[in-house]
N, C-alpha and C positions, 0 to 999 in steps of 0.2 A: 200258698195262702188259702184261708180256709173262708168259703164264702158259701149263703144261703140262698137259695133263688127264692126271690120275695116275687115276681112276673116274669115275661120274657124277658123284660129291661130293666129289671130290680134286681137287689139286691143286699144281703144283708153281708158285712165283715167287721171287724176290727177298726176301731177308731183310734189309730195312734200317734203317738207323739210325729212320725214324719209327716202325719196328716196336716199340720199344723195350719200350713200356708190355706188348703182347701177347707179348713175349718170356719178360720176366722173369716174367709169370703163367703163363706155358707152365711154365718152367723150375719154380715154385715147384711148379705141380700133377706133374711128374712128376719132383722133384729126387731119389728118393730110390730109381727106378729109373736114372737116368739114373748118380748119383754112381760108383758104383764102375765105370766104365767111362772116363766125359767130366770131364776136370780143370775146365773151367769152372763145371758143374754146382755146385760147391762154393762160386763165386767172385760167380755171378750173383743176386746179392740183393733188388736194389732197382733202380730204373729208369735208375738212374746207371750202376749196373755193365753191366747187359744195353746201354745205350746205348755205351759204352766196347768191349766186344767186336763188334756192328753196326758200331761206327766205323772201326774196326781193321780188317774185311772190305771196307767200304766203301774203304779208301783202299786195301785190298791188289787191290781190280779195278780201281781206279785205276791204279793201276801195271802191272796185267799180273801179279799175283803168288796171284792166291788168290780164292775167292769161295764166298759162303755164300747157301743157300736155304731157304725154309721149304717144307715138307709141309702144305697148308691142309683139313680136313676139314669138309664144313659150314660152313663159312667161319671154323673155327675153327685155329689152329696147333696142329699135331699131332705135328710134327718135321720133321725138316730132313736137307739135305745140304751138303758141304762140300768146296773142294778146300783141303785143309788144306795141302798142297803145291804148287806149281805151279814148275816148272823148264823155262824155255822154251830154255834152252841145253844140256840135255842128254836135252831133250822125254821128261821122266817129269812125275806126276804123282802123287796120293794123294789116293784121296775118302775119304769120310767119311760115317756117316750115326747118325739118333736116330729113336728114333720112340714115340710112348705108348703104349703096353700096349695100352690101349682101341680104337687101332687097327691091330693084330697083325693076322696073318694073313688080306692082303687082296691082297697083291703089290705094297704102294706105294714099299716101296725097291725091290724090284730095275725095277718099271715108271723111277722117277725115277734109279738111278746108270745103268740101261738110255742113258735119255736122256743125263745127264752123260758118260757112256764114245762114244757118238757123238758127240757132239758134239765131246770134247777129242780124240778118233783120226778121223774125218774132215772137224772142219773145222777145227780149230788144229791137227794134224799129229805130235800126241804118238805115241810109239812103246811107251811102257809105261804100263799106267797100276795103280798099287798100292793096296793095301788093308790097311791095320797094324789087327791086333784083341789084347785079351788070349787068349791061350791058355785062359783061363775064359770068355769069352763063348760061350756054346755057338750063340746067334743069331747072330751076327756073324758064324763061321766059316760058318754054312749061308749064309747071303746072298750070301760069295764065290764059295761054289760053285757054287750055282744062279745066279750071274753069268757062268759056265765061269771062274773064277781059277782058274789053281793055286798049290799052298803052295811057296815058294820056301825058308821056312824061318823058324825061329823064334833068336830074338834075349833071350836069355834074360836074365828081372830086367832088363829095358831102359826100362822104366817106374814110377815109383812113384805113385800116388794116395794121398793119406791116407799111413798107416801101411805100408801095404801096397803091394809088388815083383809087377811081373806080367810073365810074360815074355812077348813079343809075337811074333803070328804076323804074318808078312809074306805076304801072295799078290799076286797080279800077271795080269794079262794084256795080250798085247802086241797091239800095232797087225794083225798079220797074223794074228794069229787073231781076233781081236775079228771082223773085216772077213770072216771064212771060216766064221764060225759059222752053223749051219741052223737 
């Protein structure tokens, strides 16, 4: 199996369908940081459902369209990353990332979309690759930055969760600066 050392005790691999059972216990232990950000968070109940969104990523790397990873801590799931987009005809992309409180401020997303942004700009050849947050996530915005994104602009009430319109920050960094960064 192919896995990423995020720390001594991290880890970046594959999020898949047999994950299912360690998913939806992930999700249940941090559903209530996660909720107002991740539409699934609300969706993922039982081991049917977490099984059913695993399956969905699974057939979308099947196809060339998308792919999902977990963040393992201790050999425990701790959160994940995702290309929630994948456009190979007009080589943009959009990741994605979650991660539980408990393991904040260690540097394991930007170590792991580090890895996902090299990987989809020098070996699958994308030329943009983007980052959609709420304009309320105040984490989210710092991770782009400290990724070097910048803000290409916000997309206003373009998202609903719940009850609640969030308008969405778009950032981006493209293949030639990605490749120029010190």
């Amino acid at each position: 199996m192919l896995t990423l050392p995020l720390a001594d005790d991290a880890e970046l691999r594959a999020l898949e369908p047999w994950n299912a059972k360690e998913f939806v216990d992930h999700v249940t232990r941090v559903r209530g940081h996660l909720q107002p950000w991740i539409s699934w968070a609300a969706t993922v109940v039982d081991e049917e459902s977490a099984l059913d969104i695993l399956q969905q990523y699974a057939d979308r790397m099947a196809q060339d369209d998308g792919r999902l990873y977990g963040i393992w801590v201790d050999g425990k799931l701790a959160g994940g990353t995702v290309f929630r987009v994948w456009d190979n005809k007009d080589e943009v992309c959009e990741v994605g990332v979650w991660l539980d409180p408990a393991a904040r401020g260690r540097g394991l997303i930007t170590r792991a979309v580090t890895y996902m942004i090299d990987w989809a700009v020098c070996v699958r050849g994308m030329s943009r690759v983007e980052w959609h947050c709420s304009s309320r996530n105040e984490r989210s915005i710092a991770a782009a930055q400290r990724l070097g994104m910048s803000r290409d602009g916000v997309l206003r009430e373009a998202s609903k969760l719940g009850d609640t319109r969030h308008d969405i920050q778009v950032w981006s960094v493209l293949a030639a600066e990605w490749r120029d960064r010190t």
